[in-house]
RODO-2510 file (C-alpha; in nm, 4 decimals, decimal comma):
residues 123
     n   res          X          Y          Z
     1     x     6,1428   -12,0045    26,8731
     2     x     6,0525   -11,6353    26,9601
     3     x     5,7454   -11,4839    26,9237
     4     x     5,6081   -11,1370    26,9589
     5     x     5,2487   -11,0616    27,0542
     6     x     5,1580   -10,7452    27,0642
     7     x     4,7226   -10,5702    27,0142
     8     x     4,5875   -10,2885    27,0157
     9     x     4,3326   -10,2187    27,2820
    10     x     4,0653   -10,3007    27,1186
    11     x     4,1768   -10,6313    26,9712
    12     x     4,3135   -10,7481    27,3662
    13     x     4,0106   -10,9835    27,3923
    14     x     4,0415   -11,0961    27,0699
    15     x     4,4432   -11,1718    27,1549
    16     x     4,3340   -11,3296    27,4828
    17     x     4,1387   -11,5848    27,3169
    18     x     4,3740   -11,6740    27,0373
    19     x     4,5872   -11,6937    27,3251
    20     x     4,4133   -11,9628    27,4970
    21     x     4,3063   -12,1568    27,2216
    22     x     4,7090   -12,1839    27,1574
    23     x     4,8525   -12,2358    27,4513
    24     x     4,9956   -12,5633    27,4237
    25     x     5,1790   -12,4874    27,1729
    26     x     5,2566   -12,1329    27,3048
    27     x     5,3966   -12,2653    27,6604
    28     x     5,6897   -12,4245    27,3941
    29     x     5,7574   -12,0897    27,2551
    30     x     5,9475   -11,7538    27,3790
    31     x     5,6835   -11,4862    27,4232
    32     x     5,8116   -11,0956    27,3953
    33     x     5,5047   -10,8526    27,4240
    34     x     5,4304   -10,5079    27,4342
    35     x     5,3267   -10,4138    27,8069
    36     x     4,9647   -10,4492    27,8103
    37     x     4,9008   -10,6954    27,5854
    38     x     5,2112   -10,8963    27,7890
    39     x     5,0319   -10,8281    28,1094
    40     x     4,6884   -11,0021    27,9371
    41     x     4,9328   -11,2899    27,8047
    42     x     5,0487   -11,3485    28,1791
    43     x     4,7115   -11,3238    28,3236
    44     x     4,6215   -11,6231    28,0286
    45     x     4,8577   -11,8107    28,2186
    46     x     5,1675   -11,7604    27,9784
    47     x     5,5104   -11,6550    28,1028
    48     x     5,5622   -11,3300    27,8495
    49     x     5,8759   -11,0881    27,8150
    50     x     5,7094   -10,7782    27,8841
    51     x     5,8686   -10,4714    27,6789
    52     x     5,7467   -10,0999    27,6715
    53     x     5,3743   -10,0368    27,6530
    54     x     5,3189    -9,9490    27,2443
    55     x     5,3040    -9,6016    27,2797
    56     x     5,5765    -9,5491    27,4853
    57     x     5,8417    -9,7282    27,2279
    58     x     5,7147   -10,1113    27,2957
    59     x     5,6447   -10,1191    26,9064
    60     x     5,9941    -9,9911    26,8045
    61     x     6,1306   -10,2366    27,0796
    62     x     6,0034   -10,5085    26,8677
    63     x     6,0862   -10,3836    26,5733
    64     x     6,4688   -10,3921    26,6480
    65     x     6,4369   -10,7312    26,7701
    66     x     6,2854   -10,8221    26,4068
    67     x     6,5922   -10,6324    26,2512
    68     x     6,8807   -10,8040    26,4551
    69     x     6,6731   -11,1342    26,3494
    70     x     6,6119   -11,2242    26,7269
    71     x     6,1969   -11,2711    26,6248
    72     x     6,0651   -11,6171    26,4525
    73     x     5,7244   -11,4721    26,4230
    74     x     5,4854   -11,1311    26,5411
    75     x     5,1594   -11,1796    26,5989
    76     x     5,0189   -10,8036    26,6188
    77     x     4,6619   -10,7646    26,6212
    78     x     4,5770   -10,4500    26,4865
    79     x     4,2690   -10,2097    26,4974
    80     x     4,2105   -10,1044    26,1694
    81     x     3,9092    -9,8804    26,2809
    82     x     4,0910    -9,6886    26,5706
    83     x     4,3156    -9,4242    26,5934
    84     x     4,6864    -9,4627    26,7686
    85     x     4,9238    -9,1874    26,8126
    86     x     5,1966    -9,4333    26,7865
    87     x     5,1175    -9,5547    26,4120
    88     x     5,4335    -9,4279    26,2545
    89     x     5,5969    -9,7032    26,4839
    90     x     5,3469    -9,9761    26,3712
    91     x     5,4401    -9,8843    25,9788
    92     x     5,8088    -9,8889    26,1182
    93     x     5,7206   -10,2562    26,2746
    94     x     5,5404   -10,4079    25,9421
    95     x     5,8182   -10,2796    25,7781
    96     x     6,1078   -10,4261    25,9102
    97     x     5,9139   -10,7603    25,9171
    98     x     5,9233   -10,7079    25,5117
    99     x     6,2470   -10,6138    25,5037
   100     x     6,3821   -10,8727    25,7298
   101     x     6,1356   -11,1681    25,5688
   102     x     5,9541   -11,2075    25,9373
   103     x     5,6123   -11,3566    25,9396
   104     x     5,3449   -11,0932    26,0738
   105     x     4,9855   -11,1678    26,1319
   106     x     4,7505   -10,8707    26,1581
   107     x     4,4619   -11,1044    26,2709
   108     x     4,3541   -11,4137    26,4535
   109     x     4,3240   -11,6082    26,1229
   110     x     4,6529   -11,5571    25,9688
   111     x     4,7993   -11,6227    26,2871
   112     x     4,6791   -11,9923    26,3307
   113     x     4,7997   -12,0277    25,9892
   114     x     5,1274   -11,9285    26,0651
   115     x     5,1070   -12,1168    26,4402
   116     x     5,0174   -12,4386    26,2643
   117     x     5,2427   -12,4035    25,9748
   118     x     5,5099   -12,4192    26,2320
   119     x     5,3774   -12,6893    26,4456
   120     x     5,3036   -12,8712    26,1207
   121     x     5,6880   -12,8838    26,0466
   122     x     5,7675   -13,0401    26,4046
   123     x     5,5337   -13,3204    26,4129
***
């Protein structure tokens, strides 16, 4: 299974601790991140792909991994209150997950879901 994690800066903390409550099940998982938010994920103790930094084409990165169908899951903690430069790529992102039927959480709650949906499955 492959999993992107990607946050805006923001939401970090917030991905840190989802992070850590998960990462038993995460450690069974490959992570691809964003570069920030992979650097947090490898300072929780997680061995992370680390792409592009958001801004710099880490969003779009992911994205074409969701299109070629190389992504189980994103997990992409947005800031609905902040401003990016980049959010043309993060519309880009959200859609290819629709297109491509690719689970995306937007938040620390629909992402257990989907984490224990899938761990659900294996046990």
């Amino acid at each position: 299974m492959k999993i992107a994690v990607i946050a805006h800066d923001g939401k970090k903390p917030e991905m840190v601790a989802f992070l850590m409550r998960n990462k038993d099940k995460l450690n069974a998982v490959n992570l691809v991140a964003t570069g920030t938010t992979g650097k947090y994920a490898e300072n929780s103790g997680l061995e992370v792909n680390k792409l592009l930094s958001g801004p710099l084409g880490g969003d779009a990165q992911i994205a074409a991994l969701a299109a070629e169908k190389k992504l189980d899951m994103v997990l992409f903690f947005r800031d609905p209150l902040g401003k990016h430069p980049h959010e043309p790529d993060v519309q880009m992102l959200m859609r290819i997950c629709d297109v491509h039927n690719i689970p995306i959480a937007t938040n620390p709650a629909t992402a257990q879901l989907l984490l224990d949906a899938v761990w659900a499955k294996k046990e």
